[in-house]
RODO-987694 format. One record per residue (C-alpha): residue in three letters; x, y, z; residue number from 1. Coordinates in pm, 1 decimal. Layout:
BEGIN
rest|px|py|pz|nr
Ala|X|Y|Z|NUM
...
END
This chain:
BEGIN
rest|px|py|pz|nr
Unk|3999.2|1031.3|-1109.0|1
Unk|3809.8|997.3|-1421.4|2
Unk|3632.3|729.7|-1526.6|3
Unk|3601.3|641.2|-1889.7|4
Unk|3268.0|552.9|-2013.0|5
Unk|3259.1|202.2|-2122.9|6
Unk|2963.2|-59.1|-2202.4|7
Unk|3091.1|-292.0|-1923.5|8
Unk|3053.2|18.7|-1675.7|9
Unk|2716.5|168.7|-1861.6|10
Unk|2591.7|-231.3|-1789.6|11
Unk|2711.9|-235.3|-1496.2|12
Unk|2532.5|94.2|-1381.1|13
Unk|2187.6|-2.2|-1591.7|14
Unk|2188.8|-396.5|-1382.4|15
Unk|2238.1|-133.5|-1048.8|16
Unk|1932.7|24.6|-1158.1|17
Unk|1728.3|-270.0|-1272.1|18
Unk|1792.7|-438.9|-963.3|19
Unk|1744.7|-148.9|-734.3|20
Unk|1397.7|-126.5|-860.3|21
Unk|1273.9|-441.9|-749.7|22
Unk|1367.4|-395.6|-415.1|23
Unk|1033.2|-187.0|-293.1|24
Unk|808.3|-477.1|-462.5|25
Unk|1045.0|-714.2|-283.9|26
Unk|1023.1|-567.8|15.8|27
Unk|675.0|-543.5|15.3|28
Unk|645.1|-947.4|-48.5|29
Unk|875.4|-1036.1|220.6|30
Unk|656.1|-847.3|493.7|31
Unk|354.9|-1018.4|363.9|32
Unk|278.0|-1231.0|635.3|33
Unk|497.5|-1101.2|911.7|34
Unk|179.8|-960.2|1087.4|35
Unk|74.4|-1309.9|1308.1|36
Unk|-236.7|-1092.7|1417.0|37
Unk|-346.0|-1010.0|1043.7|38
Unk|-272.8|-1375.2|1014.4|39
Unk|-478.6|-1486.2|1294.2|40
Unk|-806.8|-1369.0|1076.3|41
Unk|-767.6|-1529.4|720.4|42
Unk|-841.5|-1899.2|678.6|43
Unk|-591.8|-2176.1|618.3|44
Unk|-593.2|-2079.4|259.1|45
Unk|-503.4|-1731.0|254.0|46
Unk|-235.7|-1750.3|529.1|47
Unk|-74.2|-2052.0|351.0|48
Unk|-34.6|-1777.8|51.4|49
Unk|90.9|-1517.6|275.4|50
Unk|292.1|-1731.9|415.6|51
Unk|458.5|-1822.5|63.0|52
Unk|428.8|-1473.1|-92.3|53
Unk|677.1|-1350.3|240.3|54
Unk|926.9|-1653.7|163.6|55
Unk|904.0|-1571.2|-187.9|56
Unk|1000.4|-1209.3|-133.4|57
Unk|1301.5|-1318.7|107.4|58
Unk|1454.7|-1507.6|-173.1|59
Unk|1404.5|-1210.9|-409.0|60
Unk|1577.4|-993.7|-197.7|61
Unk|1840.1|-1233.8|-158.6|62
Unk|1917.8|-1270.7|-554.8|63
Unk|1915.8|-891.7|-576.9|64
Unk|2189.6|-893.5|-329.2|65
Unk|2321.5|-1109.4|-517.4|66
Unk|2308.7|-959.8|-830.1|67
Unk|2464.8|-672.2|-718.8|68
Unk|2770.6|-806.0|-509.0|69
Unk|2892.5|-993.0|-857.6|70
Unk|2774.4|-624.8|-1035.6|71
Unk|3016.2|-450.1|-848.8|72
Unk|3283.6|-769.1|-795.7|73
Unk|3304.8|-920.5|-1102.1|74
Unk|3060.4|-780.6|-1390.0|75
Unk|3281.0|-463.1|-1341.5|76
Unk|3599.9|-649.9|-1408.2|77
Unk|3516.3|-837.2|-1727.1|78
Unk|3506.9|-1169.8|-1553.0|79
Unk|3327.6|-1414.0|-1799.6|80
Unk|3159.5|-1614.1|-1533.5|81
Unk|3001.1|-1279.0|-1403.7|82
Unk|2839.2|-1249.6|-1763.9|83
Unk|2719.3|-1599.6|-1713.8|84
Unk|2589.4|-1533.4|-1323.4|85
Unk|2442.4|-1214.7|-1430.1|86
Unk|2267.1|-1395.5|-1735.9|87
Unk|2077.5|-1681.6|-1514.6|88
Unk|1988.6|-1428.6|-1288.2|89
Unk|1780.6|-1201.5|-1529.1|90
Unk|1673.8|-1515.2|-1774.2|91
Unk|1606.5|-1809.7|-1462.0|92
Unk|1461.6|-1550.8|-1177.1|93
Unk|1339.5|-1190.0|-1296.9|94
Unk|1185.8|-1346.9|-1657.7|95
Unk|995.6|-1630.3|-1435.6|96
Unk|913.5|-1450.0|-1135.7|97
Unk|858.6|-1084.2|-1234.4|98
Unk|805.8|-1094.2|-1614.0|99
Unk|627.2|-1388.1|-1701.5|100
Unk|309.5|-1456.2|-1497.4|101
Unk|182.5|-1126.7|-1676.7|102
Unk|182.4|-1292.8|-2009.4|103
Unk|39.9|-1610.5|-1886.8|104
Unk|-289.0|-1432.6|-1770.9|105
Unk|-613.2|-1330.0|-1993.2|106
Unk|-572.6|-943.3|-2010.6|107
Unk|-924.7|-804.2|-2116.3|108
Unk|-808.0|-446.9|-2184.9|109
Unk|-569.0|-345.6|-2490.2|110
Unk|-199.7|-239.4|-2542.0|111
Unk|-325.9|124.2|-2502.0|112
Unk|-567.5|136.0|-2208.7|113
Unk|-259.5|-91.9|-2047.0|114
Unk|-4.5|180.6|-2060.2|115
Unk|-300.7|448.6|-1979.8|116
Unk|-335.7|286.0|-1711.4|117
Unk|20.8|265.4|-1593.9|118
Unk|72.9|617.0|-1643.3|119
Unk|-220.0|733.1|-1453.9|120
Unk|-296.3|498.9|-1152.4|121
Unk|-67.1|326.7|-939.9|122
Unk|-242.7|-64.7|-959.1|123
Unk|-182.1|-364.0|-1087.6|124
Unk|-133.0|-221.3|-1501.0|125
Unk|134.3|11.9|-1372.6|126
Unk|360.0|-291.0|-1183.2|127
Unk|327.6|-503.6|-1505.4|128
Unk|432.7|-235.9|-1725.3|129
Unk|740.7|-139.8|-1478.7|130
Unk|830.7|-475.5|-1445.7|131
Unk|881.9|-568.4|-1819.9|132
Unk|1055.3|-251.5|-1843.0|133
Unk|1307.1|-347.7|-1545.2|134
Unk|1346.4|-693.2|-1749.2|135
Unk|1420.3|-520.6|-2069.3|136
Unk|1719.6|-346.3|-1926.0|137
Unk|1843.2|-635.5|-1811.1|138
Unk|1849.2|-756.5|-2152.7|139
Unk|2032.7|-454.4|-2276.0|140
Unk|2290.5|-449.8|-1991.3|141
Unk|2364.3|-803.5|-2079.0|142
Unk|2403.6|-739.6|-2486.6|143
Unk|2589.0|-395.0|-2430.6|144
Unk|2915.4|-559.0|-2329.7|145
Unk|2892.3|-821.6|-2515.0|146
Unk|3245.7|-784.2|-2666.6|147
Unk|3418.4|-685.5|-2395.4|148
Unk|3384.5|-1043.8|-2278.5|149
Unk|3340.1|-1277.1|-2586.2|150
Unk|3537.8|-1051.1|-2818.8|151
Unk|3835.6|-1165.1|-3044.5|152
Unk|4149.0|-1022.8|-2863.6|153
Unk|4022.3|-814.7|-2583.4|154
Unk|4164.4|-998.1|-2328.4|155
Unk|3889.2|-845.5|-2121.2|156
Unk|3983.9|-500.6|-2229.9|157
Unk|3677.3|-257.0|-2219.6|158
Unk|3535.7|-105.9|-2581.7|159
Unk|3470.1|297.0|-2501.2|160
Unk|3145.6|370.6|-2622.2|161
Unk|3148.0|747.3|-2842.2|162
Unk|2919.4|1028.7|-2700.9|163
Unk|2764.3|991.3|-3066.3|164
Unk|2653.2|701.9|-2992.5|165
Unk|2556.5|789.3|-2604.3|166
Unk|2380.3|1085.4|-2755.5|167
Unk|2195.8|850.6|-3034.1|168
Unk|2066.1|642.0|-2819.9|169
Unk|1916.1|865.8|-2556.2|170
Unk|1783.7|1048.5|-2816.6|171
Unk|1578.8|754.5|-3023.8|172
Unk|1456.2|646.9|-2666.1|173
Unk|1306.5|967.9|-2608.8|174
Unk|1167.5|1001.7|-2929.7|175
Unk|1027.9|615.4|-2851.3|176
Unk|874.2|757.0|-2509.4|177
Unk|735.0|1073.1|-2624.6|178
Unk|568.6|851.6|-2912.8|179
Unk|397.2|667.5|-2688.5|180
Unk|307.9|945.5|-2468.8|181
Unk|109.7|1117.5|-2791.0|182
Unk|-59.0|796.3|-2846.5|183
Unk|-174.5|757.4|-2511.9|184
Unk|-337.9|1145.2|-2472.8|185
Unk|-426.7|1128.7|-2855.8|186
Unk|-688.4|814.7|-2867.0|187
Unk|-980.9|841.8|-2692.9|188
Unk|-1119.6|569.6|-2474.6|189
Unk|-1520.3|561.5|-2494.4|190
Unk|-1742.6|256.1|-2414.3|191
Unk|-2014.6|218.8|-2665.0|192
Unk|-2380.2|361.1|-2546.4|193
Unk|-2510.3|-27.8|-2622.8|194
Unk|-2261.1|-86.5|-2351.1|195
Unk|-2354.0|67.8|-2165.5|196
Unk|-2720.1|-3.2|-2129.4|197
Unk|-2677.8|-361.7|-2210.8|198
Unk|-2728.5|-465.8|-1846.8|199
Unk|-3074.0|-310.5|-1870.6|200
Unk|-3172.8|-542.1|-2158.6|201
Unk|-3297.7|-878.1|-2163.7|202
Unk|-3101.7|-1170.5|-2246.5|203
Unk|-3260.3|-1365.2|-2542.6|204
Unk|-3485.4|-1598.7|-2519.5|205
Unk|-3368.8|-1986.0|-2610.0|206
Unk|-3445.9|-2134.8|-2965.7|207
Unk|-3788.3|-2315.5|-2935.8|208
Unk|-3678.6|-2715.0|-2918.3|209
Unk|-3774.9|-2943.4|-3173.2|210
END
């Protein structure tokens, strides 16, 4: 049987994706707290957070079963209201929950040393920078097919996408990647010798009052 390469079934697969890869993050939430031993020794405060953080990643599971039940159910078959399900989903629950409490932060260290960072150690830099990723191809899996379900006379019928254009695109985004790549290995990330030895130095002293 072959199956022709559309943007509702390139969307389709690219949402499977996106949502796949929030499952281990997820996963790791929703056992957060599970342990009542581990419990047993934090105060009030932190097991109240544990607590939350394992409800929190229940529900996320939940929506990414979601997600990909009307994927594979209705996404898949041009259905309209899938579009609109799909949309809430990545604007009202990945934006919110995965996407924005990294912008809403004070980041001290710059767009480079970020995606160092990401690249090179597995922390808190490389889950932001995977996580606005995952987000972003949401995005695109929801403007790809846009025609096939708002389109003038398409009655739901799928637009073929040309291996040009297949071809195109993977092409700019590894140009895009191996850009960034360069920049990373190319700049060079040095603190300053005053830096350095400006916790050996004493503060100044205060203005002489008046």
């Amino acid at each position: 049987m072959k199956v022709r390469a559309d943007s509702v079934l390139v969307a389709s697969v690219l949402f499977t994706i996106a949502l796949l890869c929030l499952v281990p993050p997820s996963l790791a939430n929703a056992l957060t707290g599970r342990n009542k031993m581990a419990l047993a020794a934090l105060d009030a405060g932190f097991r109240a957070v544990a607590r939350l953080t394992g409800t929190l990643g229940i529900a996320c599971l939940a929506m990414i079963l979601i997600g990909l039940v009307v994927t594979w159910t209705g996404f898949i078959k041009h259905t309209r209201s899938a579009w609109f399900v799909m949309f809430v989903l990545a604007l009202a629950w990945a934006f919110p929950v995965f996407v924005l409490p990294w912008f809403t932060g004070h980041w001290v260290v710059t767009f480079p040393e970020l995606l160092y960072s990401a690249i090179y150690e597995s922390a808190i830099p490389r889950f932001a920078v995977e996580s606005v990723l995952i987000f972003l191809l949401m995005v695109v899996a929801l403007l790809l097919p846009v025609r096939s379900f708002f389109g003038r006379g398409t009655s739901g019928a799928a637009h073929a996408l040309s291996p040009k254009l297949i071809g195109g695109s993977v092409v700019i985004l590894l140009m895009v990647v191996i850009a960034l790549l360069v920049w990373v290995h190319t700049r060079v990330y040095e603190i300053p010798p005053e830096m350095l030895r400006s916790w050996q130095q004493m503060p100044p002293p205060p203005p002489p009052q008046q």
